[in-house]
TORVEXLUM-25575 format. One record per residue (C-alpha): x, y, z; residue in one letter. Coordinates in steps of 0.02 Angstrom, whole numbers, plus 32768, in hexadecimal, padded with zeros to 4 digits. Each point is the difference from the previous one (the first is absolute). Last residue first. Example, Ala and Ser with C-alpha at 12.3 -4.5 7.8 and 13.67 -1.06 7.14 Angstrom:
BEGIN
<rec u="82AC" v="7FCB" w="8165" lummar="S"/>
<rec u="7FBB" v="7F54" w="8021" lummar="A"/>
***
This chain:
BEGIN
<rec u="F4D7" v="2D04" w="DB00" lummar="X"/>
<rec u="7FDF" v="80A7" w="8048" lummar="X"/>
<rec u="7FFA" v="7FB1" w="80AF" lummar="X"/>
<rec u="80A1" v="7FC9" w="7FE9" lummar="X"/>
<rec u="805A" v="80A2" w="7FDB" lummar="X"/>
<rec u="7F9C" v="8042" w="80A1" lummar="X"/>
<rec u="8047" v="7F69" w="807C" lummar="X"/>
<rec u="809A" v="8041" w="7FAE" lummar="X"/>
<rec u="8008" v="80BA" w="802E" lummar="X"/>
<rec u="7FCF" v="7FD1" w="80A0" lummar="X"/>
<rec u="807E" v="7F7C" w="803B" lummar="X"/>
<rec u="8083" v="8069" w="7FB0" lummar="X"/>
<rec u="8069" v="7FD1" w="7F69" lummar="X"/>
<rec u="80B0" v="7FD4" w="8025" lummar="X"/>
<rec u="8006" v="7F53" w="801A" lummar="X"/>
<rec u="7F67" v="7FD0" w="7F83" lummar="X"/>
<rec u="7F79" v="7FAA" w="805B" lummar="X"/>
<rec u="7FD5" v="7F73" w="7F5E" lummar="X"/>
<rec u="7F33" v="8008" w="8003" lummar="X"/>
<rec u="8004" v="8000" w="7F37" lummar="X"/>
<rec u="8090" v="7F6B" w="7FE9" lummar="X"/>
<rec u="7F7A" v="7F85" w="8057" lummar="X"/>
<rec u="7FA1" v="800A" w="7F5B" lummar="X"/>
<rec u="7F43" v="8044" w="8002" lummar="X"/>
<rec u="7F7A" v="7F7F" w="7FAD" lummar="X"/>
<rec u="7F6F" v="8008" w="807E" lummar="X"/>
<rec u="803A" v="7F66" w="8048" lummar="X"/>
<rec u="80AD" v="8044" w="8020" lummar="X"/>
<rec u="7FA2" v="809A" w="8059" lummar="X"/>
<rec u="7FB1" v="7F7A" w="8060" lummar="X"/>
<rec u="808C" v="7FB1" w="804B" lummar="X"/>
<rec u="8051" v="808A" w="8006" lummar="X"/>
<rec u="7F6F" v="8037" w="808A" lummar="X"/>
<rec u="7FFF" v="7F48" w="8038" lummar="X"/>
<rec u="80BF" v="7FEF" w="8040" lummar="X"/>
<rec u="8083" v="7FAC" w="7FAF" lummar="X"/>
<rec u="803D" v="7F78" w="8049" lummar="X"/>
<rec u="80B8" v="8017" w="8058" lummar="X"/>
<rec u="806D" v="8079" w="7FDD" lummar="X"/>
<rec u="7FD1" v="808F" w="7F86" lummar="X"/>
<rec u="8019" v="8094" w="8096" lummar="X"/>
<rec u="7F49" v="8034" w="7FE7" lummar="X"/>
<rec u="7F9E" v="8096" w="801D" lummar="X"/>
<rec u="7F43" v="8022" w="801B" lummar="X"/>
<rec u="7FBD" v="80AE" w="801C" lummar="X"/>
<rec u="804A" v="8063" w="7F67" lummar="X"/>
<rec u="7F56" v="7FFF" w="7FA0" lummar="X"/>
<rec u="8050" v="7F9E" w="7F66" lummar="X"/>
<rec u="8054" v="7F85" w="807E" lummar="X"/>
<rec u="80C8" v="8008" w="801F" lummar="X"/>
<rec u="8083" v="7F87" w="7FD0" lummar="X"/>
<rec u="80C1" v="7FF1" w="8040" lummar="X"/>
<rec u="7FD2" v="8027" w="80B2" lummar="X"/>
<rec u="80A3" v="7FEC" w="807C" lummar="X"/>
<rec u="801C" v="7F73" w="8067" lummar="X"/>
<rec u="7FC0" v="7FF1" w="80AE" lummar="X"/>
<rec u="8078" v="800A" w="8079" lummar="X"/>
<rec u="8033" v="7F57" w="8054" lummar="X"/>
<rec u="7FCA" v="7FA5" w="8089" lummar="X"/>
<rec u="8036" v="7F66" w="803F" lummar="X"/>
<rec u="7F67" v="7FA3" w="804F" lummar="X"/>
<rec u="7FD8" v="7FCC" w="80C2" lummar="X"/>
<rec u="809A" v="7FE6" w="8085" lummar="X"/>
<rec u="8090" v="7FA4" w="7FB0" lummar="X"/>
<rec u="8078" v="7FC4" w="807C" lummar="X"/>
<rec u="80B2" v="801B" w="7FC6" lummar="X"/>
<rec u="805A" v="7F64" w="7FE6" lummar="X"/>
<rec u="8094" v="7FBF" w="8053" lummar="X"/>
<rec u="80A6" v="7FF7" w="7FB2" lummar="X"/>
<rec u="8034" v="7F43" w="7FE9" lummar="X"/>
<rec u="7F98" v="7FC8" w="7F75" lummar="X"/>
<rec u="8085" v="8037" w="7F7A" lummar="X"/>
<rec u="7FD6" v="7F83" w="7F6E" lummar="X"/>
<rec u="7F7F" v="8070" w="7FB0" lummar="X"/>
<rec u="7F72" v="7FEA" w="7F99" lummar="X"/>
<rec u="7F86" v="7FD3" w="80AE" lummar="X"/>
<rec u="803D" v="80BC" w="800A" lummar="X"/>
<rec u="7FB0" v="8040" w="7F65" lummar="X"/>
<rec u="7F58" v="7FA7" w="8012" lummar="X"/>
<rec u="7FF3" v="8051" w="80B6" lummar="X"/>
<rec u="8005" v="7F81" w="8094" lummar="X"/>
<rec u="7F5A" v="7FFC" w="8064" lummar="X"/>
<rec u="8000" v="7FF8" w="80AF" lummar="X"/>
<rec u="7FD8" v="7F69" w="8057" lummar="X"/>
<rec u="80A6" v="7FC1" w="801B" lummar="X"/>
<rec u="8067" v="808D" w="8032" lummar="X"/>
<rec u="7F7A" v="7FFB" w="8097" lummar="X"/>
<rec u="803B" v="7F6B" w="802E" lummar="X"/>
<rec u="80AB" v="803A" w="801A" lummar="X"/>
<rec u="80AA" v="7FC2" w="7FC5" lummar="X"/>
<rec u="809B" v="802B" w="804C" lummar="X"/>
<rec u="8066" v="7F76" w="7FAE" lummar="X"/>
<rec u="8021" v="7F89" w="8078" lummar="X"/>
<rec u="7F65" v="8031" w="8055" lummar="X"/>
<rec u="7F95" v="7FC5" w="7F5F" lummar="X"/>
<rec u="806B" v="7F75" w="7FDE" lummar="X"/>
<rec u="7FCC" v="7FB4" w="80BC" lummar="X"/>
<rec u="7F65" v="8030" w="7FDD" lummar="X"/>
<rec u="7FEB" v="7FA2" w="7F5A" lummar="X"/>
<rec u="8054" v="7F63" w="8054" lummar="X"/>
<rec u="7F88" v="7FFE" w="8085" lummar="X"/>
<rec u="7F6B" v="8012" w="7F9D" lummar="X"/>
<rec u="8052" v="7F6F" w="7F92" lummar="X"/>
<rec u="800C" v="7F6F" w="8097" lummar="X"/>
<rec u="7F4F" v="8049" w="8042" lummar="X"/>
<rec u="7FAD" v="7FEA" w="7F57" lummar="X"/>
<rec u="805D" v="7F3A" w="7FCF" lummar="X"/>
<rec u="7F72" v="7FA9" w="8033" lummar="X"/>
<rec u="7F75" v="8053" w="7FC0" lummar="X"/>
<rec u="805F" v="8028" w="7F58" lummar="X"/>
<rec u="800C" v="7F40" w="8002" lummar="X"/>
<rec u="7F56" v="7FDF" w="802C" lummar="X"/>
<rec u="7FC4" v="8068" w="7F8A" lummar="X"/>
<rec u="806F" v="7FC7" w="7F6C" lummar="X"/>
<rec u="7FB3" v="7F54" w="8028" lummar="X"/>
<rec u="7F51" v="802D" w="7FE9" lummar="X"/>
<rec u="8038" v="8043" w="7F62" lummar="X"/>
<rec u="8048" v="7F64" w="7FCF" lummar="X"/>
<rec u="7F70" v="7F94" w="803C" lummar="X"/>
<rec u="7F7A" v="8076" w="7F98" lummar="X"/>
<rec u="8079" v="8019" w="7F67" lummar="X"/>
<rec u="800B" v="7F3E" w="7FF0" lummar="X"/>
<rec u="7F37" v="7FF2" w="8026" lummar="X"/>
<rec u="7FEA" v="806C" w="7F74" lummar="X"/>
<rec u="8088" v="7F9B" w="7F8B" lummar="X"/>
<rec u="7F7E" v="7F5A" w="801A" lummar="X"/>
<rec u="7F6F" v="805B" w="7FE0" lummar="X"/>
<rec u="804C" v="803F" w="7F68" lummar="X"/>
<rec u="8031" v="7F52" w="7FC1" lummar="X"/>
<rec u="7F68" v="7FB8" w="8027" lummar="X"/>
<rec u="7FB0" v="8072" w="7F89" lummar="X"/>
<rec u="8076" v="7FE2" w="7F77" lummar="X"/>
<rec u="7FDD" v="7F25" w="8027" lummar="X"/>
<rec u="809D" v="7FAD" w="7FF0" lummar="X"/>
<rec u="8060" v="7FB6" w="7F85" lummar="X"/>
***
């Protein structure tokens, strides 16, 4: 049986040939494949620029790769959703996505219940913020 130690020196040098082998190869064969990926890239009306951009979560989904993708520029935006709590002194709101933010934070500290800072739909943002106060 031999040595555990030799053993492992013995795979390393293994993994050092074979990778130095899979270099040469990929070395070797680099022009042959270039070529063949632009030749397939012409065929099929490929860009290089398609190829750098990043493909959206939902579309890398999908098997339909042939309609082109819109370039993203920056962000999507969307409209800020609607408050669903509001602070004691009225300033602070907060749509309950997401963490929560210090001031309820605190109030939750201080023993208050979520429930108390609910915005109601038809009530006002005054009349509430005063309700609230109150409490």
């Amino acid at each position: 049986m031999e040595n555990p130690i030799d053993e492992v020196v013995k795979l390393n040098q293994q993994i050092a040939e074979l990778q130095k082998k899979s270099e040469e190869l990929k070395k070797k064969n680099r022009p042959v494949v270039v070529a063949e990926l632009r030749e397939r890239m012409a065929a099929y009306g490929i860009t290089a620029q398609e190829l750098t951009r990043p493909v959206p979560k939902a579309r890398m989904l999908k098997e339909d790769f042939a309609t082109p993708i819109k370039a993203v520029k920056g962000k999507i935006k969307s409209s800020p959703l609607p408050a669903k709590f509001r602070s004691p002194d009225g300033k602070n709101e907060w749509s309950g996505r997401g963490m929560a933010p210090k001031w309820m934070n605190t109030l939750i500290e201080q023993g208050h219940s979520r429930d108390e800072f609910l915005i109601s739909k038809d009530a006002p943002a005054q009349d509430k913020a005063a309700e609230s106060a109150k409490a």
